[in-house]
Jmol script that loads the backbone (N, CA, C; Angstrom):
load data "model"
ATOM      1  N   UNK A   1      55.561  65.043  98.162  1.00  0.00           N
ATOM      2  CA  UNK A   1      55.944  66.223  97.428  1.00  0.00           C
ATOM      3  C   UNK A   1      57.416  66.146  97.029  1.00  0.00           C
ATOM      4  N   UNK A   2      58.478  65.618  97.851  1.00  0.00           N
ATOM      5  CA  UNK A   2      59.811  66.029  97.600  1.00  0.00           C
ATOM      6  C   UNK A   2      60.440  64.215  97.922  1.00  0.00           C
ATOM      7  N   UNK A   3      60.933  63.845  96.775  1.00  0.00           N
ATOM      8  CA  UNK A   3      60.985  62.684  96.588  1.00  0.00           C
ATOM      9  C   UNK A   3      62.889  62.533  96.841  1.00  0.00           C
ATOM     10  N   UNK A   4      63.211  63.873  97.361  1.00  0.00           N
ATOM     11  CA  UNK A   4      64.881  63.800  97.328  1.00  0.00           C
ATOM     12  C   UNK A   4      64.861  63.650  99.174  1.00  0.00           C
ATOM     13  N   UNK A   5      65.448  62.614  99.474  1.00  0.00           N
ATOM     14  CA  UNK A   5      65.913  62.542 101.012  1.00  0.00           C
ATOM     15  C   UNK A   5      66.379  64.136 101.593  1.00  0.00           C
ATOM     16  N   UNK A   6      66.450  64.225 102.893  1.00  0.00           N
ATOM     17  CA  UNK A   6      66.711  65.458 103.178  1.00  0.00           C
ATOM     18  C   UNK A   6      68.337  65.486 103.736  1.00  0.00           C
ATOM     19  N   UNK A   7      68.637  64.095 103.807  1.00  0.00           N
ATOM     20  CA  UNK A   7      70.238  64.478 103.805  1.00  0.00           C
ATOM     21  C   UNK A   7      71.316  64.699 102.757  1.00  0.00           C
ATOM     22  N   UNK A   8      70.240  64.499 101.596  1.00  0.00           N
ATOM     23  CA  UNK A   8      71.165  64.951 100.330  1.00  0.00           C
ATOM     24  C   UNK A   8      71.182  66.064 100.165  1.00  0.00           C
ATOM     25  N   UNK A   9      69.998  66.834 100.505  1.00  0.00           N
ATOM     26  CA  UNK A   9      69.748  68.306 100.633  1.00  0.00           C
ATOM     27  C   UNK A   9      70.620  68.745 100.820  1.00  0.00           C
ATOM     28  N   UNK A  10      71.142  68.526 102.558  1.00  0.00           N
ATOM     29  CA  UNK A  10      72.421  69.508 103.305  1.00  0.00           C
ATOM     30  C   UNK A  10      73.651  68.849 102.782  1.00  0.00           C
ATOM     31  N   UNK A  11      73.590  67.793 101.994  1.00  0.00           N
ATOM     32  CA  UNK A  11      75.357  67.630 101.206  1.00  0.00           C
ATOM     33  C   UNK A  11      75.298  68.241 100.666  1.00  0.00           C
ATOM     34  N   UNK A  12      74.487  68.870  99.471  1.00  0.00           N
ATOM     35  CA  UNK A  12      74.397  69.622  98.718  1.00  0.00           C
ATOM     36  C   UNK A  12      74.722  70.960  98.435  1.00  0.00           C
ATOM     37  N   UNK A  13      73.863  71.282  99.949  1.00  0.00           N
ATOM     38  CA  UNK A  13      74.444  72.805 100.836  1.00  0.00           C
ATOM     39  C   UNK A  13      75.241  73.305 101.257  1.00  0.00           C
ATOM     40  N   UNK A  14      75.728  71.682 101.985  1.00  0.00           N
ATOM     41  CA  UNK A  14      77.333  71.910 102.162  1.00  0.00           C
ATOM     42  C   UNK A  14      78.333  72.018 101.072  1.00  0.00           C
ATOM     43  N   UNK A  15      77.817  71.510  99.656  1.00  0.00           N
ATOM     44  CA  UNK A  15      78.760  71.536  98.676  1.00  0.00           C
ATOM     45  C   UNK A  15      78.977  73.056  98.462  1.00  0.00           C
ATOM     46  N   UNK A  16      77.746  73.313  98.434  1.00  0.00           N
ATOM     47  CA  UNK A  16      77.243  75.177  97.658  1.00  0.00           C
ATOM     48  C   UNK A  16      78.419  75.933  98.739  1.00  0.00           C
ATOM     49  N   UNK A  17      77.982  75.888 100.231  1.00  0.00           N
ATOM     50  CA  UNK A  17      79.105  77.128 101.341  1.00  0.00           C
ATOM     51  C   UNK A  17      80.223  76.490 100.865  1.00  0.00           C
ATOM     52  N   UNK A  18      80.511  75.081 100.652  1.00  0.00           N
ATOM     53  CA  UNK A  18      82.388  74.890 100.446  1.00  0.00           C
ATOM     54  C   UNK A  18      82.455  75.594  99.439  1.00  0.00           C
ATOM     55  N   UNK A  19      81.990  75.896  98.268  1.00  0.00           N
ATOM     56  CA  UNK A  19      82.859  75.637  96.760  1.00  0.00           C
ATOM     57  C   UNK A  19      82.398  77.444  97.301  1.00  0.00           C
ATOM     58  N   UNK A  20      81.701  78.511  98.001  1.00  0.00           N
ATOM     59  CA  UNK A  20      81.596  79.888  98.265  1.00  0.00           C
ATOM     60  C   UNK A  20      82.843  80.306  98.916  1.00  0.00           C
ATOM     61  N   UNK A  21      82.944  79.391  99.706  1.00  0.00           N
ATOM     62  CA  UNK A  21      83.900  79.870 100.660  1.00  0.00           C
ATOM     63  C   UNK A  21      85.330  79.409 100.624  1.00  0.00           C
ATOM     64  N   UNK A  22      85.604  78.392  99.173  1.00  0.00           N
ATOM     65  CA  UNK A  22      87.474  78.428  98.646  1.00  0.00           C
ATOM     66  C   UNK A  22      87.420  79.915  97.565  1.00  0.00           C
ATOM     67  N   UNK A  23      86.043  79.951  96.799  1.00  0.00           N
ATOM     68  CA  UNK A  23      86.414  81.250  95.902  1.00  0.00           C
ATOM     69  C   UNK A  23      86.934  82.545  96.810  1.00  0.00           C
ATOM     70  N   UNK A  24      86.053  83.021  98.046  1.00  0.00           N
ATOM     71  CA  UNK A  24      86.112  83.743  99.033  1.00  0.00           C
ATOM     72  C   UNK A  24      87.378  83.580  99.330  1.00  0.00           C
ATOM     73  N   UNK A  25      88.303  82.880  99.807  1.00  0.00           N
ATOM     74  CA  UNK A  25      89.517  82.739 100.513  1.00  0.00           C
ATOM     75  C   UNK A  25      90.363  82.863  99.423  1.00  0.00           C
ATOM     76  N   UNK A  26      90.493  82.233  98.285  1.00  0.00           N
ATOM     77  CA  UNK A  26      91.246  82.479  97.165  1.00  0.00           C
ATOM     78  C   UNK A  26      91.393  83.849  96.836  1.00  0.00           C
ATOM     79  N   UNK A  27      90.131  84.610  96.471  1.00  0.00           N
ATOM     80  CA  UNK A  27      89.702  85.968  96.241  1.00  0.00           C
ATOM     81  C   UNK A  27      91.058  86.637  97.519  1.00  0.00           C
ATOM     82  N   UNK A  28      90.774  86.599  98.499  1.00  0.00           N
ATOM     83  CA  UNK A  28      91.562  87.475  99.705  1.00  0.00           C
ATOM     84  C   UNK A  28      92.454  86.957  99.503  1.00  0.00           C
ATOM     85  N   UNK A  29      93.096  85.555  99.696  1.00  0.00           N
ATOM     86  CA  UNK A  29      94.774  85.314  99.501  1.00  0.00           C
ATOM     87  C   UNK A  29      95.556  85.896  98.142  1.00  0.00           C
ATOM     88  N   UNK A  30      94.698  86.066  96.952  1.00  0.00           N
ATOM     89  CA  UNK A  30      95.264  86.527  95.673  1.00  0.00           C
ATOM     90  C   UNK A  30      95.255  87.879  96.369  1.00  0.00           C
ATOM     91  N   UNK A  31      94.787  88.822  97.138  1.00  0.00           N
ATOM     92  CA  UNK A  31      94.550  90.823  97.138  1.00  0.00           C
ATOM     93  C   UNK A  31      96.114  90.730  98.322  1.00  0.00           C
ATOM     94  N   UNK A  32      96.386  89.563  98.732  1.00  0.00           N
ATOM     95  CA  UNK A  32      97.244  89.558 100.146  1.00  0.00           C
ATOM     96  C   UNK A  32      98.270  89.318  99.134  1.00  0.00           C
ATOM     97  N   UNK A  33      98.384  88.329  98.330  1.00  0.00           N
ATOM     98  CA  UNK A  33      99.454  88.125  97.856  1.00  0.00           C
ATOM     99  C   UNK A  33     100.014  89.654  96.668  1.00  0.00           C
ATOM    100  N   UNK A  34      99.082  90.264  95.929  1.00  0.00           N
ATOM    101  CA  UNK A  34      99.555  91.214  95.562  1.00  0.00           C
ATOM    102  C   UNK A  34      99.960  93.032  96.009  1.00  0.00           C
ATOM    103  N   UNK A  35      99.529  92.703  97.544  1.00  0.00           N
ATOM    104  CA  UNK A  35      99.427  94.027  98.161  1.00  0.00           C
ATOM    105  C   UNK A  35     101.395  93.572  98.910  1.00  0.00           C
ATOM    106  N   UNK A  36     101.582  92.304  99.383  1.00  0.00           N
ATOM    107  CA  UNK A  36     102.565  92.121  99.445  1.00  0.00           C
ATOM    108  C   UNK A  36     103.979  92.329  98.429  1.00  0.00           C
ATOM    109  N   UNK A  37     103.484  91.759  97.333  1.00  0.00           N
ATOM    110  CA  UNK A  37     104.105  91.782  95.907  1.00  0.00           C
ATOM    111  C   UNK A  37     104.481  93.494  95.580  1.00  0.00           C
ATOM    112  N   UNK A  38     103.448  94.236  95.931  1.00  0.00           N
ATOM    113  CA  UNK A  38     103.706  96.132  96.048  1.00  0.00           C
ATOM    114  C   UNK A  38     104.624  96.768  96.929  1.00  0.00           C
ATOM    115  N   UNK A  39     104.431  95.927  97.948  1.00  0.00           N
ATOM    116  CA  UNK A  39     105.668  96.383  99.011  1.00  0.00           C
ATOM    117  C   UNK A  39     106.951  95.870  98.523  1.00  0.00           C
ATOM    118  N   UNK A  40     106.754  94.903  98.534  1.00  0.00           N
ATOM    119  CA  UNK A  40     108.214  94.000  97.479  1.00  0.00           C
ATOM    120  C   UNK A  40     108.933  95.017  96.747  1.00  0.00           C
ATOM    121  N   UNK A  41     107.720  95.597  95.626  1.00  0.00           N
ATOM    122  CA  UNK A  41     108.553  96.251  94.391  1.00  0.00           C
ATOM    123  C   UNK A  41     108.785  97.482  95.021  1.00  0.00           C
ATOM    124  N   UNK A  42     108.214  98.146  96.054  1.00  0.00           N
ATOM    125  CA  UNK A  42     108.324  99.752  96.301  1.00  0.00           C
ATOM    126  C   UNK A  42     109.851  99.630  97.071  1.00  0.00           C
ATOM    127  N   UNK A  43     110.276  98.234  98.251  1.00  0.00           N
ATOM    128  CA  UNK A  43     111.376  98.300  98.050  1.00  0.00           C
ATOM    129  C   UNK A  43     112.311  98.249  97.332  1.00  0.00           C
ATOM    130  N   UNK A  44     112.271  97.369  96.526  1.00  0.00           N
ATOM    131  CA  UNK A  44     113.145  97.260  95.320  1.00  0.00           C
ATOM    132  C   UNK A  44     113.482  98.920  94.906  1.00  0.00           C
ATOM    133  N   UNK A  45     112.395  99.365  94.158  1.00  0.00           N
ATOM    134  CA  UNK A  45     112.466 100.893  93.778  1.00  0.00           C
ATOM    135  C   UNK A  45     113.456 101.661  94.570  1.00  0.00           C
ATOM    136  N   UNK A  46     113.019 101.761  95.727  1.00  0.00           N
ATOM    137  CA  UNK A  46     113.958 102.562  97.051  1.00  0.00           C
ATOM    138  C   UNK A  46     115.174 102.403  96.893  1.00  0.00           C
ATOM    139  N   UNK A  47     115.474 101.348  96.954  1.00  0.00           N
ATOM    140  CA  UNK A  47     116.797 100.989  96.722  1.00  0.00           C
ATOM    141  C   UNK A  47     117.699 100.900  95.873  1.00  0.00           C
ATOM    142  N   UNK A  48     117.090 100.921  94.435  1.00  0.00           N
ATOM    143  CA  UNK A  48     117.879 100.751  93.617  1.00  0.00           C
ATOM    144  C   UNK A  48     118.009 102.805  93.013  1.00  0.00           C
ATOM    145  N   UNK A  49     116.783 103.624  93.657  1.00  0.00           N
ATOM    146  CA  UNK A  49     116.893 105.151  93.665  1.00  0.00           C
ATOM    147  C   UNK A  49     118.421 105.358  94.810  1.00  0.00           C
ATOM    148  N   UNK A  50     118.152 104.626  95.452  1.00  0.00           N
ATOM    149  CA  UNK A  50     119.423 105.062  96.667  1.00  0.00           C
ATOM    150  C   UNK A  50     120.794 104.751  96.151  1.00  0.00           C
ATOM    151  N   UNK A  51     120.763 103.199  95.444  1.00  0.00           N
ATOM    152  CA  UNK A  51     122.043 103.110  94.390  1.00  0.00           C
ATOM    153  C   UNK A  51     122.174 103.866  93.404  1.00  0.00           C
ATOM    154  N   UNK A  52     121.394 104.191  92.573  1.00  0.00           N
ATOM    155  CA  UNK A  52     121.679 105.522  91.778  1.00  0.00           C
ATOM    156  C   UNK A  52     122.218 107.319  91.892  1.00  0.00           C
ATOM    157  N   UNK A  53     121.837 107.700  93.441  1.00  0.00           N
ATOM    158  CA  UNK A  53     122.274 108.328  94.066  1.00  0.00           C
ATOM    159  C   UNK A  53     123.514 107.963  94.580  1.00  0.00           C
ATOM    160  N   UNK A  54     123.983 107.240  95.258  1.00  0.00           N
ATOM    161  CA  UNK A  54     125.375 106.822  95.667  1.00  0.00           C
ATOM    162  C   UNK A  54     126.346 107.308  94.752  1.00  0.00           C
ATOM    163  N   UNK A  55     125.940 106.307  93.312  1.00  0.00           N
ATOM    164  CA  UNK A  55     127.127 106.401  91.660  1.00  0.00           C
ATOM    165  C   UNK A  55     126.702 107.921  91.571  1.00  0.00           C
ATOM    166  N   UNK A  56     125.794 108.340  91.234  1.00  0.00           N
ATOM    167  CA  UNK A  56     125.916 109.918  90.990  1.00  0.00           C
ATOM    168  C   UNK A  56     126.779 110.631  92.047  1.00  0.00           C
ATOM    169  N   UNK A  57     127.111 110.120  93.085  1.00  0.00           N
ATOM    170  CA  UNK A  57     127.181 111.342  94.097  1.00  0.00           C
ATOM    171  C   UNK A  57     128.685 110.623  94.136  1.00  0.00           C
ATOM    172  N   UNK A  58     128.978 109.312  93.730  1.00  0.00           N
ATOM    173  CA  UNK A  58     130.753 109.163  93.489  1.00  0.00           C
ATOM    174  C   UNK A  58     131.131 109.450  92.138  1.00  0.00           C
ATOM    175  N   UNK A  59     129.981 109.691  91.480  1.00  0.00           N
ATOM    176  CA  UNK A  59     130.902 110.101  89.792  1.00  0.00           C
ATOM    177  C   UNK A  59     131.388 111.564  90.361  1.00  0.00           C
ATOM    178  N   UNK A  60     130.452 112.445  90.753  1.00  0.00           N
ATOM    179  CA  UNK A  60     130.412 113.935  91.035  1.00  0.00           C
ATOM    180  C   UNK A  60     131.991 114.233  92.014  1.00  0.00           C
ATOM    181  N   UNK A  61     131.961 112.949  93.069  1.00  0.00           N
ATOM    182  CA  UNK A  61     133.833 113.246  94.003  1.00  0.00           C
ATOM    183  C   UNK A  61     134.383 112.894  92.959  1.00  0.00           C
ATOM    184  N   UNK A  62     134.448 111.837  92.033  1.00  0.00           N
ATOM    185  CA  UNK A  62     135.783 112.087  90.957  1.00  0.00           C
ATOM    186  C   UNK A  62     136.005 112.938  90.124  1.00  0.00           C
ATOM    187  N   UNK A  63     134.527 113.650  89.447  1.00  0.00           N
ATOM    188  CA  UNK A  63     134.967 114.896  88.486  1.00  0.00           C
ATOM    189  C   UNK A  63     135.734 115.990  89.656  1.00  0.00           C
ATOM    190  N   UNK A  64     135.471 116.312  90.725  1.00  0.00           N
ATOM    191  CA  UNK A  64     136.213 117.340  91.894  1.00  0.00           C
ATOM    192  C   UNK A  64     137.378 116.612  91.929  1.00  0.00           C
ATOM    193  N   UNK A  65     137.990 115.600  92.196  1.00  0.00           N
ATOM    194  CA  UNK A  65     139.550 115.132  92.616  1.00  0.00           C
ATOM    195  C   UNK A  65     140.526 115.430  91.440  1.00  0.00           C
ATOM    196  N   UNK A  66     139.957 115.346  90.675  1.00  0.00           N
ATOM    197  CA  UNK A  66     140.746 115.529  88.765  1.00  0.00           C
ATOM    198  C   UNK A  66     141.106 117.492  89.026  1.00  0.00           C
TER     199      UNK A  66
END
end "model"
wireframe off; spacefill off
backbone 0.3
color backbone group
């Protein structure tokens, strides 16, 4: 009935779970790499709101010293 050896079978199988399971890991390292990349920018944001506050809040002591 089946004229294909049966250890080509499970190379085969094994090809199918490898090539499932780099998309799978790729898939999660790309959601890791951009959930990281969010924290990245939300600091950035923070900080550069906190430098903007600073200059506002030293423009505001020099208009008072004048």
């Amino acid at each position: 009935m089946f004229e294909i050896p049966m250890w080509v079978l499970f190379v085969l199988g094994g090809i199918v779970v490898s090539a499932f399971m780099a998309v799978k890991s790729g898939k999660e390292d790309r959601q890791q790499e951009q959930e990281i990349i969010e924290r990245e920018g939300d600091v950035y944001i923070k900080r550069m709101e906190e430098e903007k506050h600073k200059k506002i809040g030293s423009d505001k002591e020099r208009v008072y010293e004048n």
